[in-house]
N, C-alpha and C positions, 0 to 999 in steps of 0.2 A: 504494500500500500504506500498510496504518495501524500504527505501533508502540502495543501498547497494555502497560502494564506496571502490576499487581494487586499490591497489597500486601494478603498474605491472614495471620489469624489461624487458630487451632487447627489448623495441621498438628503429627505429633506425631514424625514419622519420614518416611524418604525412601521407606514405600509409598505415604504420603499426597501427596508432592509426584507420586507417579506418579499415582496415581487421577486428579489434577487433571488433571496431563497429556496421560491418556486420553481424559478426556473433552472438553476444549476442542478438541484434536485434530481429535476426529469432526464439529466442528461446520461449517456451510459457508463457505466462503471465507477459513478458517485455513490459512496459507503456513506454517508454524513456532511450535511450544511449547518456552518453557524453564521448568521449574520449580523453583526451589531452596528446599528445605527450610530450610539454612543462614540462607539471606537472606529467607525467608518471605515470598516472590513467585515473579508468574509472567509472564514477555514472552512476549509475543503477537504474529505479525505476520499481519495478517491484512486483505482486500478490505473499507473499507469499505461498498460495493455489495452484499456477500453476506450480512455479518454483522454487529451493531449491538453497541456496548460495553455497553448493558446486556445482550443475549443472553448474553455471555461472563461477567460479574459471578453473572448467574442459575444458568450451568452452574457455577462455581467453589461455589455457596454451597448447594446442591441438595443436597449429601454431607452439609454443617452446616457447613462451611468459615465462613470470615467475610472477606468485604472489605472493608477499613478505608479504605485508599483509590485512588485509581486516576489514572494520569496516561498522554497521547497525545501522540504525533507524529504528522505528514503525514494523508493523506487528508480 
């Protein structure tokens, strides 16, 4: 498994940390979404065999989100 953790700009409320949520969720080979509005990111854990950190970047920024930057563990 890969930790992937999005530091994202223009969220504006805790819908927006949901929407991100939802959607990374659906994606394949995500094990686990956290997103906090507060902290203006989102942890990811997810197979890197199924899913590639730019697919996740693309899903987050698709709404108009913005990801500023991004850091990994393992896989």
């Amino acid at each position: 498994m890969k930790s992937v953790t999005l530091k994202i700009e223009g969220m504006h409320c805790g819908g927006c940390a949901e929407t991100i949520r939802s959607l990374v969720e659906k994606q394949p080979g995500v094990q686990a979404v956290s997103v906090s509005f507060d902290e203006g990111q989102a942890r990811i854990l997810c197979d890197p065999h199924a899913t590639r950190e730019d697919q996740l970047v693309s899903v987050v920024q698709q709404p108009g989100f913005r990801v500023v930057r991004r850091e990994s563990e393992g896989g």
